[in-house]
C-alpha positions as CSV (number, residue, x, y, z in Angstrom):
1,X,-38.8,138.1,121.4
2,X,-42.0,137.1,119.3
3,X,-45.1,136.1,121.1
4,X,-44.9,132.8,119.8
5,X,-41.6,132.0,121.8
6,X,-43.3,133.7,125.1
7,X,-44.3,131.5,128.3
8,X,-46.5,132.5,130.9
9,X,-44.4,135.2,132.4
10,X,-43.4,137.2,129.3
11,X,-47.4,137.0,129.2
12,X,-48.0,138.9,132.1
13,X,-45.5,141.3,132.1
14,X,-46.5,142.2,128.6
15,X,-48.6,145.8,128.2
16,X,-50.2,145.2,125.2
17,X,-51.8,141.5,126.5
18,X,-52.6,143.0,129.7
19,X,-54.2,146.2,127.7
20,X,-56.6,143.2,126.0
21,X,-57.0,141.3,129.1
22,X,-58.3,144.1,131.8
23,X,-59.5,146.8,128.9
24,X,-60.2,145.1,125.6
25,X,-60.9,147.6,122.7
26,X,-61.6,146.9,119.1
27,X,-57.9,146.2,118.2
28,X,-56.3,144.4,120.8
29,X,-59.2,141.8,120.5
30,X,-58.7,141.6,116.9
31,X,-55.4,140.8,116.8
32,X,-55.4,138.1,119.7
33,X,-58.5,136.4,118.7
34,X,-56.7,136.5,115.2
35,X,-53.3,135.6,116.4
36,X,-54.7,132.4,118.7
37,X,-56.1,131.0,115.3
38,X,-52.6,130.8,114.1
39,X,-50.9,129.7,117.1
40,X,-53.1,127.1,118.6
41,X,-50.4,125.5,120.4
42,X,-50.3,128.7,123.0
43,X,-53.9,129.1,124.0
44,X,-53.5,127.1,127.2
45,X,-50.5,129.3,128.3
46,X,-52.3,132.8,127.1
47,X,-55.5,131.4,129.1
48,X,-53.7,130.9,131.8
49,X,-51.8,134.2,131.7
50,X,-55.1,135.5,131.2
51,X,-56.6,133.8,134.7
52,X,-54.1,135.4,136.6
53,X,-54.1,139.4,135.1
54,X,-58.0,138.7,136.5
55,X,-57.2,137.7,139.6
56,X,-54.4,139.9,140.8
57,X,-54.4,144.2,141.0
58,X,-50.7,146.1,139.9
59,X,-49.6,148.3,142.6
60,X,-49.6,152.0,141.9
61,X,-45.8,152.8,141.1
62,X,-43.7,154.7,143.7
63,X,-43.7,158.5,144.1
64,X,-41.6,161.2,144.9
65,X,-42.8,163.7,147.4
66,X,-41.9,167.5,147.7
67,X,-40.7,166.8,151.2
68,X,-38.7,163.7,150.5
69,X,-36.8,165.6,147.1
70,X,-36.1,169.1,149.0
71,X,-34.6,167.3,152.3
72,X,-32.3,165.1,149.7
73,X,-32.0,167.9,147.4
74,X,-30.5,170.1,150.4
75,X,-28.4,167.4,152.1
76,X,-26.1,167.3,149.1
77,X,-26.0,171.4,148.9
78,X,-24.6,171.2,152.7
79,X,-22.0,168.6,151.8
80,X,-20.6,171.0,149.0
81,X,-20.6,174.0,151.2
82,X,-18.7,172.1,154.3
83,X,-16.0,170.6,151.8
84,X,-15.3,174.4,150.7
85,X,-15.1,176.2,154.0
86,X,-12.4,172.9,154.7
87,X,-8.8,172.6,154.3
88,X,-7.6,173.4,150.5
89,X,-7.2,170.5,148.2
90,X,-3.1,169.7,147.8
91,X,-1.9,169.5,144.3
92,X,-2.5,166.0,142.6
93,X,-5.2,165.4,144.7
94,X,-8.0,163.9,143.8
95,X,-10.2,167.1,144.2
96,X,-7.6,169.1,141.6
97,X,-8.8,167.4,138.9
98,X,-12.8,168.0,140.0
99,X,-13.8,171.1,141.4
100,X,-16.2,171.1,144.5
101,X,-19.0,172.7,141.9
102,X,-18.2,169.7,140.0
103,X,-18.6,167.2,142.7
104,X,-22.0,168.6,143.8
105,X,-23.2,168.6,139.8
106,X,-22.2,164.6,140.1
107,X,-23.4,164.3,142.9
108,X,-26.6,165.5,142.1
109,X,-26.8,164.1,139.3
110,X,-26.3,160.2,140.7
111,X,-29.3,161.2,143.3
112,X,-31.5,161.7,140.2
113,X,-30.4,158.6,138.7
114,X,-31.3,156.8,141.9
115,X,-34.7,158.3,142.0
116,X,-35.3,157.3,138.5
117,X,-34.1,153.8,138.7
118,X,-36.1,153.6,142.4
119,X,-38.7,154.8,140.6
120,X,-39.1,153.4,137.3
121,X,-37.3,149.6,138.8
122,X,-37.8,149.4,142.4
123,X,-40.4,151.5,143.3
124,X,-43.0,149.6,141.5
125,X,-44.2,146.9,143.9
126,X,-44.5,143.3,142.8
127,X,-47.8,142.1,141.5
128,X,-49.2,140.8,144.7
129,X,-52.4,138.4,144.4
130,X,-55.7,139.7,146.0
131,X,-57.7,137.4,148.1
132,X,-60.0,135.5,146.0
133,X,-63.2,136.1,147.3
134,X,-62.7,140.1,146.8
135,X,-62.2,139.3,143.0
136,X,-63.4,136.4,142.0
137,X,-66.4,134.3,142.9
138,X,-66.6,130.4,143.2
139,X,-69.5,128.5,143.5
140,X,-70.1,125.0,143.5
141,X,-73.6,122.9,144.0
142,X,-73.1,119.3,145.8
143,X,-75.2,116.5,144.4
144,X,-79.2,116.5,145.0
145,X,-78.8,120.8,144.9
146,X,-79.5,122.6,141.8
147,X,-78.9,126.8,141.8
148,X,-79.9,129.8,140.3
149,X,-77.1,132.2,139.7
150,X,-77.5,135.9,138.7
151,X,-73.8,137.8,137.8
152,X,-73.6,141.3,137.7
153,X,-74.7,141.9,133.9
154,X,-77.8,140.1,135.2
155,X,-77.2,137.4,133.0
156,X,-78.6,134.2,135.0
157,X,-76.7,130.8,135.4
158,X,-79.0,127.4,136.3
159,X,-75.9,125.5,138.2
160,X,-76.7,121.8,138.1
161,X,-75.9,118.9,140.6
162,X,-72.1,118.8,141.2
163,X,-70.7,121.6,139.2
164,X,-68.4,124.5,139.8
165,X,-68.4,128.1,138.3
166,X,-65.5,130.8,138.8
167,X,-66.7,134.7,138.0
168,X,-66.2,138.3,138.5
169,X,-68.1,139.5,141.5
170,X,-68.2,142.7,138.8
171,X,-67.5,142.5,135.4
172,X,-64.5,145.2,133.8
173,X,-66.2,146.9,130.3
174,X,-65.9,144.8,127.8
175,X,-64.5,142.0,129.7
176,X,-67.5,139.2,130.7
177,X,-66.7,135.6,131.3
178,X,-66.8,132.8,133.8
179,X,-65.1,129.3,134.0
180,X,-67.2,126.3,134.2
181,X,-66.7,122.9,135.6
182,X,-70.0,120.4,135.4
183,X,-72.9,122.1,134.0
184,X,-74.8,125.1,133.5
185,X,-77.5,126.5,131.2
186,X,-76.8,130.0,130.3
187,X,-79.3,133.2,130.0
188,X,-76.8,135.8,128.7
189,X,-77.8,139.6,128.5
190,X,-76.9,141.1,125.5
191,X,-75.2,144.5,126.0
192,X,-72.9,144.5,123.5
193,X,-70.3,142.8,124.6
194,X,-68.9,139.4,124.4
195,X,-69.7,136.9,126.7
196,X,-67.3,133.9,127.4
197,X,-67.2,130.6,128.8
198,X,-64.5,128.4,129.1
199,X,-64.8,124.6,130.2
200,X,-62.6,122.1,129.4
201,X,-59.7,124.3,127.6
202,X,-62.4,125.4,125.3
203,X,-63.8,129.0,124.9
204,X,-67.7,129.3,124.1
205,X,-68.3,133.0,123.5
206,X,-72.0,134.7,122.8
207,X,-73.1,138.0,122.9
208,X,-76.7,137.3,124.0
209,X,-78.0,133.9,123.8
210,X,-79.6,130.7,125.4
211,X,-77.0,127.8,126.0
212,X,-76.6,124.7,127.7
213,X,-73.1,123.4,128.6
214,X,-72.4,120.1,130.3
215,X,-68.9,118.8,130.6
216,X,-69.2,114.8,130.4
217,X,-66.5,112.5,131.4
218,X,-65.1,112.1,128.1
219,X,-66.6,115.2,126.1
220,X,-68.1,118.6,126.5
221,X,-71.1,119.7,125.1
222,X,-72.6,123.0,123.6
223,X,-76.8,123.2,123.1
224,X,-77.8,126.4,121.7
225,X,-81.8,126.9,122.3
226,X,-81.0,131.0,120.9
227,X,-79.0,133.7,119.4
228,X,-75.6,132.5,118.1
229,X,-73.0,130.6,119.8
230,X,-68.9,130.4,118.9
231,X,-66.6,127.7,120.1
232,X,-63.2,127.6,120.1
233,X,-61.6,124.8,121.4
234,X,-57.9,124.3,122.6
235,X,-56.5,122.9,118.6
236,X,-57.9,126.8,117.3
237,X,-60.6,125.4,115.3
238,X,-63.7,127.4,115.2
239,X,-67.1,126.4,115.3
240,X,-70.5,128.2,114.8
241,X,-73.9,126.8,116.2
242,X,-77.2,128.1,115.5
243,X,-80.4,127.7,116.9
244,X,-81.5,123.5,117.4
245,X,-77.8,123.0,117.3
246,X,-75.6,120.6,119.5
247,X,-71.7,120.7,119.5
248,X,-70.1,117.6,121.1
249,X,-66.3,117.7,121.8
250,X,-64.7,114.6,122.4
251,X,-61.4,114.1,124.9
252,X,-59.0,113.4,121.5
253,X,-60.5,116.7,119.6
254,X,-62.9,115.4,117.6
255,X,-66.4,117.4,117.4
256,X,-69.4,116.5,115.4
257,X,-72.6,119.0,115.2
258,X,-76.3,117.5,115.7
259,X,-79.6,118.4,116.5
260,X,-81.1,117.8,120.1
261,X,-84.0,117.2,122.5
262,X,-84.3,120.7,124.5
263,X,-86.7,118.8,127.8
264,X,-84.2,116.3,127.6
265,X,-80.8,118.0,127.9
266,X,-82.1,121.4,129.6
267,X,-84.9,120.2,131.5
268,X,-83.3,119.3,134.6
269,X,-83.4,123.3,135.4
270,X,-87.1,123.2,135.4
271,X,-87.0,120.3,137.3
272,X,-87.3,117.9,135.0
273,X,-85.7,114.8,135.2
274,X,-86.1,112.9,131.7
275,X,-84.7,109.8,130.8
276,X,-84.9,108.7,126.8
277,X,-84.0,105.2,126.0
278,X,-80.9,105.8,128.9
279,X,-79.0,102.9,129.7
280,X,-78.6,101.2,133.3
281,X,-75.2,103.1,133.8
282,X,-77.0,106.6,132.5
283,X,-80.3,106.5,134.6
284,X,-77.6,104.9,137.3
285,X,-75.5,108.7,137.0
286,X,-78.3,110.7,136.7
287,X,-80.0,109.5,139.8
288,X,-77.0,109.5,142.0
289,X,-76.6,112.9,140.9
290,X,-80.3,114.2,140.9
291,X,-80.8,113.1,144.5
292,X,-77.5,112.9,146.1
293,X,-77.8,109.2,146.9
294,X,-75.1,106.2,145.9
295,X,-77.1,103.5,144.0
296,X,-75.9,100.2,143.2
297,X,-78.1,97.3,141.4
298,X,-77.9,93.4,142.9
299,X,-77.2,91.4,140.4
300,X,-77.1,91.7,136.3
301,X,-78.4,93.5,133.9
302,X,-79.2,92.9,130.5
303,X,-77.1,95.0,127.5
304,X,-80.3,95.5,125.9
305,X,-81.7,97.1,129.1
306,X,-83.2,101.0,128.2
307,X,-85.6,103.0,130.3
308,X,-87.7,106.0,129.3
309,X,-89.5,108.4,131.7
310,X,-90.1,112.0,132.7
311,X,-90.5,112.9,136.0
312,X,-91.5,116.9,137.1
313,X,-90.1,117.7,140.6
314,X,-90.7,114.1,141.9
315,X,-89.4,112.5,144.9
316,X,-86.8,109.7,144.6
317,X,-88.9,106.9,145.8
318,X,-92.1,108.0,143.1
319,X,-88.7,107.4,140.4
320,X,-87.4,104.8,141.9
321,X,-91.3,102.7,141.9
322,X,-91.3,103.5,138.1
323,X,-88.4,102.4,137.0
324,X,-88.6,98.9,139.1
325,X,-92.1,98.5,137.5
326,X,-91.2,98.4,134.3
327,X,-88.2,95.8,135.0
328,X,-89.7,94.2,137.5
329,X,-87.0,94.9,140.1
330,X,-87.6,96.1,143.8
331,X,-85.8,98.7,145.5
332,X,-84.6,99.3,149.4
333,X,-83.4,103.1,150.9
334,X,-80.9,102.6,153.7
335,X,-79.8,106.5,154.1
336,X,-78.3,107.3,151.4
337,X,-77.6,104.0,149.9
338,X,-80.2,103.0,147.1
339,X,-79.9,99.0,146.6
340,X,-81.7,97.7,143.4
341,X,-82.5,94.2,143.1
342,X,-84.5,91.5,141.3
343,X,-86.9,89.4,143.9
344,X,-86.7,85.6,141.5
């Protein structure tokens, strides 16, 4: 069968994919990265086949011991001698035709067969998942919570409000990656080998670089501040960035490369909260997210409505005063509940 008819099971029972998954070298990633270009219809399944090599362990196969193969060895030498020092076969019996050396020779020889077949078959346990938390980590930030991540390449992850990362508590050689849902700016140690981030069914992969990715509701977006960034996304197209750059990946496939403000879209892990031209809806999100809060505005609001500010680790209610200044609204805090209103 051809790799392009496999699903996800062929995948993982497949040495040469799991040889690139657990111990890439120099050729295996080669010819998958090359193969993925062509078949761009499989990446979801060979991620996915992927995800689950890096979750699980393979049992060690099943082994003989001495003690176990002498016993078995000897109980079939006993059978032969008691058979002989028994009554005489008659003639047209069945032992005529198979003499009791014979029968011990078969007999032997089935008890090897059923060691091999034990061995090579049913002695191999099934793949059997490990509990998550000794493989894999997960961590997610609720609204209002920003965090500071640092994996075991000491690379360092900025977690924003309300996003999820999956990683290796260690990473294998070769093998460094996470799985991002939300967003995260990225400080990636360069050691040589790749580092990979998948979000969205896309693949960003760096070897040491400064990134930010944020996963919008209808797009995902790459900022590169340094180094070199590729992204592959689900279709196999390829994209380089460099320096300044920002990728934006929209839900039907379509990208488009610009430039970008750097305090604007990776300020928030300095604690900046920036808001350029942003409409009611986007200052709306990024508060509720920022602070945790639900916010909802009495009233309407003009289409032509755009507010502009920075604010360095300020409260909610300094943010909220600006913001009503400049529209003349007022504001009320119940809890959590923000309430936004205009007084005439």
């Amino acid at each position: 069968m051809r790799y392009k008819d496999y699903d996800t099971i062929d995948f993982l029972s497949d040495e040469f994919f799991i040889q690139w998954v657990k111990m890439p070298d120099k050729n295996t990633r080669h010819f998958w990265e090359k193969w993925m270009q062509q078949h761009p219809e499989k990446r979801e399944t060979v991620l996915e086949a992927a995800s689950i090599i890096r979750s699980v362990k393979y049992a060690h196969s099943f082994e003989v011991s001495d003690e176990m193969y002498v016993e078995s060895f000897e109980n079939i030498i006993k059978a032969g001698k008691q058979k002989k020092t028994g009554d005489e076969p008659k003639m047209g019996s069945w032992f005529s035709f198979f003499p009791l050396r014979n029968i011990a020779a078969i007999a032997i020889l089935c008890f090897c067969g059923w060691m091999v077949h034990h061995h090579m078959i049913e002695g191999v346990e099934p793949i059997k998942p490990v509990v998550a938390e000794e493989i894999t980590v997960f961590r997610s930030v609720p609204p209002g919570k920003r965090s500071l991540i640092t994996l075991a390449d000491s690379s360092r992850v900025y977690l924003n409000s309300g996003s999820e990362i999956e990683y290796p508590k260690a990473f294998s050689q070769g093998d460094r990656w996470v799985r991002l849902k939300g967003e995260a700016f990225f400080e990636v140690r360069k050691n040589g080998y790749p580092f990979s981030v998948f979000a969205r069914s896309t693949e960003i992969k760096v070897l040491g670089t400064s990134f930010n990715v944020k996963e919008g509701h209808t797009n995902l977006s790459i900022a590169l501040l340094s180094g070199k960034v590729q992204v592959n996304d689900q279709k196999g197209n390829q994209v380089q960035l460099n320096p300044a750059e920002m990728l934006a990946i929209e839900e039907d496939g379509k990208f488009s490369k610009t430039g970008f403000d750097p305090l604007e879209v990776t300020g928030w892990k300095d604690k900046i909260l920036v808001f350029r031209s942003a409409s009611f809806n986007e200052v709306k999100a990024k508060i509720e997210n920022w602070y945790g809060v639900d916010l909802k505005l009495v009233g309407n609001v003009s289409e032509n409505w755009k507010y502009s500010g920075i604010y360095k680790d300020e409260n909610l209610e300094n943010v909220l005063r600006g913001i009503c200044i400049t529209s003349g609204w007022q504001y009320k805090i119940a809890n959590r509940n923000i309430t936004l209103y205009n007084p005439k």
